[in-house]
C-alpha positions in Angstrom: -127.7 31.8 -105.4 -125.3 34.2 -103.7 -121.9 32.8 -103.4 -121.0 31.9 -100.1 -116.7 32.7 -99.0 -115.3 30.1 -96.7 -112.1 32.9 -95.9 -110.5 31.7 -92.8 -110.1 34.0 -89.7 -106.3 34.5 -89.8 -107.1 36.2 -93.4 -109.1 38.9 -92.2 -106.3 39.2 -88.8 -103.5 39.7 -91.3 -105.1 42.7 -93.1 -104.9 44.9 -89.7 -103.0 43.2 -86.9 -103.8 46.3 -85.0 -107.3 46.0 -84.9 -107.3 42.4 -83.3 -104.2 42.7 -80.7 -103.6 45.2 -78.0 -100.3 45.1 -78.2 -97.4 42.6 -80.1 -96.5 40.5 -76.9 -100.7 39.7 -77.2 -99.4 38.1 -80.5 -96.5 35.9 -78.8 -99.0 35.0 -75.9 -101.6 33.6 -78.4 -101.5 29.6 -78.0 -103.5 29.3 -81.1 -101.3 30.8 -83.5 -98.4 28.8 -85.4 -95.1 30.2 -85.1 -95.4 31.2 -88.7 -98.3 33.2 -88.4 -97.4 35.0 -85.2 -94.2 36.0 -87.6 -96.2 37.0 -90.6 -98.4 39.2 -88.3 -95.7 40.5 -86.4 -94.5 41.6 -90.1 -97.7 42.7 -91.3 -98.3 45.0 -88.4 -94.5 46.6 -89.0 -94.9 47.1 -92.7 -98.1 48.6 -91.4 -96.3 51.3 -89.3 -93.7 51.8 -92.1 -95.8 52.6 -95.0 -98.1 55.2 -92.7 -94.4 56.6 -91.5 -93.5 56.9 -95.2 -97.1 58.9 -96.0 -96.3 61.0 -92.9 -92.8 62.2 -94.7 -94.1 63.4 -98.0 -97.1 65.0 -96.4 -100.0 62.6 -97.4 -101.6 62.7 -93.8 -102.0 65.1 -91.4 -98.7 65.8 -89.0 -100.3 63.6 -85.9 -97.4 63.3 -83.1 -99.8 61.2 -80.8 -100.1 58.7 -83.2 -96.1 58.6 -84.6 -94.6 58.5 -80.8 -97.2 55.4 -80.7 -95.9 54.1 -84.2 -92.4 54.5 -82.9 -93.0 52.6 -79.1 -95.0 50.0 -81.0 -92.7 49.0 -84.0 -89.8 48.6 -81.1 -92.1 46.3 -79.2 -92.6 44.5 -82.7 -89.2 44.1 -82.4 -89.2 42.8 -79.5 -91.8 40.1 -80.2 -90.2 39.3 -83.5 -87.1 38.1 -81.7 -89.1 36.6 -78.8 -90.5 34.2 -81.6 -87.7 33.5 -83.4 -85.6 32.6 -80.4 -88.3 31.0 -77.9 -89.0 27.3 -78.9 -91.6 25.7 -80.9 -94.3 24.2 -79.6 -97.3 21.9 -80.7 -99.7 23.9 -82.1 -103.3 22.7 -81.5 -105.1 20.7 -84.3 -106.3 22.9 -87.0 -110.4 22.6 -86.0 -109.4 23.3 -82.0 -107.4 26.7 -83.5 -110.6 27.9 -85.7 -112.8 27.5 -82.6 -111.1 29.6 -80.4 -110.4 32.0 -83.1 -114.1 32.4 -83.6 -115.1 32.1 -80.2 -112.8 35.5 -79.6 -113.8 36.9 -82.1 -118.1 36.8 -81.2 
């Protein structure tokens, strides 16, 4: 019998913030998400943009400057959102089964 995985949504968001969210305010706006997660994507998506900077300067990918000018707007806006978190206040999040639904309702 094949083995079934019961992963949870947010654990396939974390690996590529990018891919889910237009833009890091999108994270902030997001009523589902704790204030922890919104943080730990908000991180995710900067380490993100730091370790393809990082391959950029020893030459392990192509010289793109499209794609580091949008590195460079984006991890500011991170910024931006990371304080916007931090400072704004914390409120309720919804119960845990109301999250998952909307998750997966955005998701389909």
């Amino acid at each position: 019998m094949p083995e079934t995985r019961n992963e949870d949504p947010f654990d396939a968001v974390v690996v590529d913030p990018a891919a889910y969210f237009e833009t890091p305010q999108a994270i902030v706006d997001d009523a589902t998400l704790t204030r922890d997660e919104k943080l730990r994507l908000l991180d995710e998506w900067e380490l993100d943009i730091s370790e393809r900077s990082t391959a950029a300067d020893e030459g392990m990918v192509p010289d793109d400057s499209t794609r580091l000018d949008h590195d460079a707007r984006t991890a500011v806006a991170i910024k931006s959102a990371h304080a916007s978190v931090v400072e704004g206040p914390d409120v309720e999040t919804p119960s845990l089964p109301m999250r998952l639904w909307k998750r997966l309702s955005k998701m389909v």
